[in-house]
N, CA, C and O atoms as CSV, one atom per row, in Angstrom:
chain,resi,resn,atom,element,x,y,z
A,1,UNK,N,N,23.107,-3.334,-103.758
A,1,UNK,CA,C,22.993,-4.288,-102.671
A,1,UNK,C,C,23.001,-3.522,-101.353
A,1,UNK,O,O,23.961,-2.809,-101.063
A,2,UNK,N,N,21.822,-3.674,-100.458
A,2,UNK,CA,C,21.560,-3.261,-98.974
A,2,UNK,C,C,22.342,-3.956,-98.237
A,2,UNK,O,O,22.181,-5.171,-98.113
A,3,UNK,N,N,23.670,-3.040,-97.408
A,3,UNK,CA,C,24.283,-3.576,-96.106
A,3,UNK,C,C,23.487,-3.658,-95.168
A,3,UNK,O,O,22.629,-2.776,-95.205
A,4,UNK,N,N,23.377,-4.633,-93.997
A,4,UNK,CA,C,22.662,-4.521,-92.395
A,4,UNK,C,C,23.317,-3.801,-91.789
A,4,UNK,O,O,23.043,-3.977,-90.602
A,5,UNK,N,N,24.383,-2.729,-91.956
A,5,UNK,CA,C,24.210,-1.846,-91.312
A,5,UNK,C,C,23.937,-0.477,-91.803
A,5,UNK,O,O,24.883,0.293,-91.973
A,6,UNK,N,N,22.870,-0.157,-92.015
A,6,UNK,CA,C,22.165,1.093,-92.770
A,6,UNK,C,C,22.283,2.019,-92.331
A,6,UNK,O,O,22.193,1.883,-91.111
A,7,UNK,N,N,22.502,3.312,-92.689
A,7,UNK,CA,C,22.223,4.701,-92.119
A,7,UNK,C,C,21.341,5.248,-91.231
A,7,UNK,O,O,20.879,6.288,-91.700
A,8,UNK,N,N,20.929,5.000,-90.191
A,8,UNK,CA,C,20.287,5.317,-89.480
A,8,UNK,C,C,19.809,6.610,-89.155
A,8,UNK,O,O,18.726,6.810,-88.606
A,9,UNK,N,N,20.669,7.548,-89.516
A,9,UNK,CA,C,19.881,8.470,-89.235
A,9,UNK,C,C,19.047,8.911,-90.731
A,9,UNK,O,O,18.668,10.055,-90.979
A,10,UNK,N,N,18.909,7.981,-91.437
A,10,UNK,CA,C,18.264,8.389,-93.029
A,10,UNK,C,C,16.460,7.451,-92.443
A,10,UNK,O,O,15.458,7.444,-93.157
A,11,UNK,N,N,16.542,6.833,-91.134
A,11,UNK,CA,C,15.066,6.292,-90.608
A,11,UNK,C,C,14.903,7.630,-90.093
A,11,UNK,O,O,15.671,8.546,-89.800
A,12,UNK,N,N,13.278,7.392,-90.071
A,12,UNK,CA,C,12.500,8.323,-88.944
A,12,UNK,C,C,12.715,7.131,-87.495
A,12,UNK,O,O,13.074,5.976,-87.265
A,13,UNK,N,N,12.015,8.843,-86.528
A,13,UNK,CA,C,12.056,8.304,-84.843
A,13,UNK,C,C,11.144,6.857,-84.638
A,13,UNK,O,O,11.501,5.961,-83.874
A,14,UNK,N,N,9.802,6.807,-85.536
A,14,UNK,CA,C,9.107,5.868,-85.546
A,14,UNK,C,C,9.846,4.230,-85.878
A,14,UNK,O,O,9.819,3.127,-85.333
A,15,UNK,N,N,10.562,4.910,-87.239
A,15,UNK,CA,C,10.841,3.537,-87.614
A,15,UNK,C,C,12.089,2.926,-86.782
A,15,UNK,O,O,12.370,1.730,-86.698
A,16,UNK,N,N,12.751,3.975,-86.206
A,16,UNK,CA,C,13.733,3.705,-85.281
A,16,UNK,C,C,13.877,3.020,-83.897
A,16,UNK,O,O,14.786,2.509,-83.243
A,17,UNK,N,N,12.476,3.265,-83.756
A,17,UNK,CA,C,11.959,2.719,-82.399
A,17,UNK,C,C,11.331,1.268,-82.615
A,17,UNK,O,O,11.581,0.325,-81.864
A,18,UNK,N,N,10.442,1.189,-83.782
A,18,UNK,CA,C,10.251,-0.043,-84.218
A,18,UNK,C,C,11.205,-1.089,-84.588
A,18,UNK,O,O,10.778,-2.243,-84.614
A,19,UNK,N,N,12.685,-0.818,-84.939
A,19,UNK,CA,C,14.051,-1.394,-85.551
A,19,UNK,C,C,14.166,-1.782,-84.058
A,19,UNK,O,O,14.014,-2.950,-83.700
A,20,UNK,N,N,14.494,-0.568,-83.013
A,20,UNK,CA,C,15.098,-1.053,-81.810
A,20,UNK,C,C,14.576,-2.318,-80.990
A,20,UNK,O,O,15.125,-3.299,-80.488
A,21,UNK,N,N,13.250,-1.845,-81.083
A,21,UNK,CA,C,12.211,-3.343,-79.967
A,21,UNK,C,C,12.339,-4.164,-80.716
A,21,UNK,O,O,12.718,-5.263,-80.312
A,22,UNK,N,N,12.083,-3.960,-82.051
A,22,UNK,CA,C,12.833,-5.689,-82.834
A,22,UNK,C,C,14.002,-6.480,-82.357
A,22,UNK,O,O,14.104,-7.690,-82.155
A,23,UNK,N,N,14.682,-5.709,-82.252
A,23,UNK,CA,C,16.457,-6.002,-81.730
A,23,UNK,C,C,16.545,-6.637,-80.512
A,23,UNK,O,O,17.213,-7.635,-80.243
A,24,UNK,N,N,15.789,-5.960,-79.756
A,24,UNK,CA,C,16.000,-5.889,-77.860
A,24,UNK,C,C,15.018,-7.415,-78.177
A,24,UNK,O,O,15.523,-8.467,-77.786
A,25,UNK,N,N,13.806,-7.465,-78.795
A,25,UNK,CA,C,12.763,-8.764,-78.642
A,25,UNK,C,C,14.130,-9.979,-78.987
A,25,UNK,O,O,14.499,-10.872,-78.224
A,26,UNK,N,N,14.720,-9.636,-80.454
A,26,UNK,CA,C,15.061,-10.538,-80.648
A,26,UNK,C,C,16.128,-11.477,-79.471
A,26,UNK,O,O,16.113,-12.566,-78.899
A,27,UNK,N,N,16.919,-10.377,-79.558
A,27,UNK,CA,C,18.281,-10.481,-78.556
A,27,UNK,C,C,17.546,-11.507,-77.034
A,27,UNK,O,O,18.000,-12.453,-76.391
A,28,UNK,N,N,16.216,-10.699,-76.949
A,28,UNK,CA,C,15.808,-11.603,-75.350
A,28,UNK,C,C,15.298,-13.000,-76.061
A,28,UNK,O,O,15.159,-14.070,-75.468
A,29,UNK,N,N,15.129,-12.837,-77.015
A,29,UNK,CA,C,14.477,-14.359,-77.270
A,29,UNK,C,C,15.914,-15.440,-77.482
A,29,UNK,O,O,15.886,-16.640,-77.209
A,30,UNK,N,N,17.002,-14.778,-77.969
A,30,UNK,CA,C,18.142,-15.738,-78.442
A,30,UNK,C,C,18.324,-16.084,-76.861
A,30,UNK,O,O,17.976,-17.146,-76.346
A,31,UNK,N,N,19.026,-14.827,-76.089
A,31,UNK,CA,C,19.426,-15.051,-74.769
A,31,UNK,C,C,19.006,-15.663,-73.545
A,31,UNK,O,O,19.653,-16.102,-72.594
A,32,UNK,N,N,17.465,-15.577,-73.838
A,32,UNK,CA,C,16.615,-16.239,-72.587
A,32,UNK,C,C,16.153,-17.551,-72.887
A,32,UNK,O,O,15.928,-18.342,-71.972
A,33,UNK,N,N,15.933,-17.967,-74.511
A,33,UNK,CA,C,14.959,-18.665,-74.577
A,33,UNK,C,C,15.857,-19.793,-75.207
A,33,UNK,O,O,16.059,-20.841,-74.594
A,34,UNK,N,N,16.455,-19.516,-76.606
A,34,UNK,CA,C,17.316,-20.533,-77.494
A,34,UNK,C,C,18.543,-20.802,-76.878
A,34,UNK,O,O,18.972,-21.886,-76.482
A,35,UNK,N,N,19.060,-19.694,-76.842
A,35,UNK,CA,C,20.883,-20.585,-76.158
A,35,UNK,C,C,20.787,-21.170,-75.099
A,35,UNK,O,O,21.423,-22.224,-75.110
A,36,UNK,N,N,19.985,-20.848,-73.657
A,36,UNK,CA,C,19.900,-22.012,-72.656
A,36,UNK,C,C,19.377,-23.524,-73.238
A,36,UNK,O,O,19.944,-24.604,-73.067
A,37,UNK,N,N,18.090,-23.251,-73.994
A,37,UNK,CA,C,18.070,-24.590,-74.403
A,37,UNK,C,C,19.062,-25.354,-75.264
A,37,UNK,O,O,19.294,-26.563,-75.244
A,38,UNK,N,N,19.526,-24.540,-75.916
A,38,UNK,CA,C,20.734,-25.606,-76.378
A,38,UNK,C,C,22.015,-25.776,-75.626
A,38,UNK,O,O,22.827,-26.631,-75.982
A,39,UNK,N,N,22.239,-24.950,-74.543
A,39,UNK,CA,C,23.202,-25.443,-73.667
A,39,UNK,C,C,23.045,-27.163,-73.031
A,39,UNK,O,O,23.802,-28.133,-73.047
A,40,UNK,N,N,21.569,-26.903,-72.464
A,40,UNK,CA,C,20.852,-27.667,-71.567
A,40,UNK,C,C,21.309,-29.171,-72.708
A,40,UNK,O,O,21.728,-30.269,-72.340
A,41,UNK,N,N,21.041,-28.702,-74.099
A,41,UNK,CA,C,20.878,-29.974,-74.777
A,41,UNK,C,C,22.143,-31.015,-75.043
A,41,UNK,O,O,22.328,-32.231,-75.073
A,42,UNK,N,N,23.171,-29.355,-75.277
A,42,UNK,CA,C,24.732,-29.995,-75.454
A,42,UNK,C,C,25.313,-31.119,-73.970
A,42,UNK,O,O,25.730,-32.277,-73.992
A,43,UNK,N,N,25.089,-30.102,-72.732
A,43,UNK,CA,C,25.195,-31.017,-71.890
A,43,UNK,C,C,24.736,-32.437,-71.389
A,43,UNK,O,O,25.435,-33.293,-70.845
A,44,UNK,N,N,23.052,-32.501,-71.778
A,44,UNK,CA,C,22.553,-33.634,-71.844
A,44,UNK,C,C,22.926,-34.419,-72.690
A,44,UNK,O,O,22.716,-35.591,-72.377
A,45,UNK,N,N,23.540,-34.217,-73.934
A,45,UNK,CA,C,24.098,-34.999,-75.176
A,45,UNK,C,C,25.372,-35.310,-74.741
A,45,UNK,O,O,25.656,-36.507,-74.719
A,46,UNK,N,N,26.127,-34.584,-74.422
A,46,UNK,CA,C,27.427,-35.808,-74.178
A,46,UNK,C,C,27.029,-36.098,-72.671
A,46,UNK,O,O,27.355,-37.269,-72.479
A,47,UNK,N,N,26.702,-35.790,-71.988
A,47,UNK,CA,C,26.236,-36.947,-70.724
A,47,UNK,C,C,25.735,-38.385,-71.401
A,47,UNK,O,O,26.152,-39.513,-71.137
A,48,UNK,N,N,24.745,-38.006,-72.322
A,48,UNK,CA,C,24.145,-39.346,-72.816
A,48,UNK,C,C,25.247,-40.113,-73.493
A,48,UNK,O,O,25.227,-41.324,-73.271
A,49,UNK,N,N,26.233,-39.649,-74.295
A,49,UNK,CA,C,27.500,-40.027,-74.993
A,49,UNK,C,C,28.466,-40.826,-73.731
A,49,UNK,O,O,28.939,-41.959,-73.820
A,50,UNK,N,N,28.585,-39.957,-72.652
A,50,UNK,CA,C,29.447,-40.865,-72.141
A,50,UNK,C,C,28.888,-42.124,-71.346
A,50,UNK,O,O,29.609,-43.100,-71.136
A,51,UNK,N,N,27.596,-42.056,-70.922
A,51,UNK,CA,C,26.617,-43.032,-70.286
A,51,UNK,C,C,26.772,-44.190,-71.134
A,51,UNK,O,O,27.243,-45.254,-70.731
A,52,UNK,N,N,26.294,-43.936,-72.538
A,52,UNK,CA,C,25.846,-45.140,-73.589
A,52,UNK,C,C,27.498,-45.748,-73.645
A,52,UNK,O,O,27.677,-46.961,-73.760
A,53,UNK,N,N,28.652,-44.799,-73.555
A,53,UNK,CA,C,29.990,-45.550,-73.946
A,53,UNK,C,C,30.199,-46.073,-72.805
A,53,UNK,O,O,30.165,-47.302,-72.742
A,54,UNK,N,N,30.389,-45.527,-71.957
A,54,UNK,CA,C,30.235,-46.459,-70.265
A,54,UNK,C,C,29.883,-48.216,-70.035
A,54,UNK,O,O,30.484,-49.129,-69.468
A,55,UNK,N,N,28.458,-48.103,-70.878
A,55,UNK,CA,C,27.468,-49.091,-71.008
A,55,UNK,C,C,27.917,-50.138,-71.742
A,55,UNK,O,O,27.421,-51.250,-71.560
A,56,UNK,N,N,28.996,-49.922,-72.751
A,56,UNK,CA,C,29.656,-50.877,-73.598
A,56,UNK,C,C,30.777,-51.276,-73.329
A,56,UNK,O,O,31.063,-52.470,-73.422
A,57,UNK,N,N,31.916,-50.055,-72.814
A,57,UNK,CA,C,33.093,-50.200,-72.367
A,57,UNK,C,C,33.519,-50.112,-70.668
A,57,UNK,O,O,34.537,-49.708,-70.107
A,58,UNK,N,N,32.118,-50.741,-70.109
A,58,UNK,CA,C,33.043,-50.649,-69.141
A,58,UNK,C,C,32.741,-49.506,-68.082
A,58,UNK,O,O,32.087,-48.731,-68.781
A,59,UNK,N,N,32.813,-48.942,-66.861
A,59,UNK,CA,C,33.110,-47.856,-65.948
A,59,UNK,C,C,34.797,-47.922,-66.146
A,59,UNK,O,O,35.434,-48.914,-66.498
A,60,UNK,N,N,35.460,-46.264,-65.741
A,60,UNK,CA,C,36.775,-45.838,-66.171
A,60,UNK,C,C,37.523,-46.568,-64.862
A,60,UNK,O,O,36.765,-46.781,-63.916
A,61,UNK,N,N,38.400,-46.825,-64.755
A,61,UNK,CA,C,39.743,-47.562,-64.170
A,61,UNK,C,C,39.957,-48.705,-64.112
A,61,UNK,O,O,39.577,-49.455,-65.011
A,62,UNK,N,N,40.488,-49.055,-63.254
A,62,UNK,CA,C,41.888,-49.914,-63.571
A,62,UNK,C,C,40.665,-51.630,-63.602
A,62,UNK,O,O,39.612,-51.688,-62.966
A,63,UNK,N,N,41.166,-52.687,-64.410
A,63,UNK,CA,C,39.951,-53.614,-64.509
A,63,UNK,C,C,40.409,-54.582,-62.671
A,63,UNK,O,O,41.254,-54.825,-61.810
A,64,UNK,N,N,39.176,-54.730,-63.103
A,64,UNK,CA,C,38.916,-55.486,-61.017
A,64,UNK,C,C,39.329,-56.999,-61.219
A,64,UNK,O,O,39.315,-57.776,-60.265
């Protein structure tokens, strides 16, 4: 069974360089592209959560 973290120096410079820009691509794609959007989404989701409960129960304090 192959660990992910392999011996590296048992790659050549080629394949090493090809491993790395994989890494760096991936890493910018999680960091730039996926986790903001799911930030963006978490926040819009309980905004929408507390809006829709709002909508049923009421705005928060004391009743008028």
């Amino acid at each position: 069974m192959r660990h992910s973290t392999e011996n590296t120096t048992a790659l050549s410079a080629s394949d090493r360089r090809l491993r790395r820009r994989s890494e760096l691509a991936t890493f910018f794609i999680l960091a730039f592209g996926i986790w903001p959007i799911l930030a963006v989404a978490a926040v819009g989701g309980f905004g929408f959560i507390v809006w829709m409960y709002q909508i049923i129960a009421g705005p928060p304090g004391p009743p008028a």
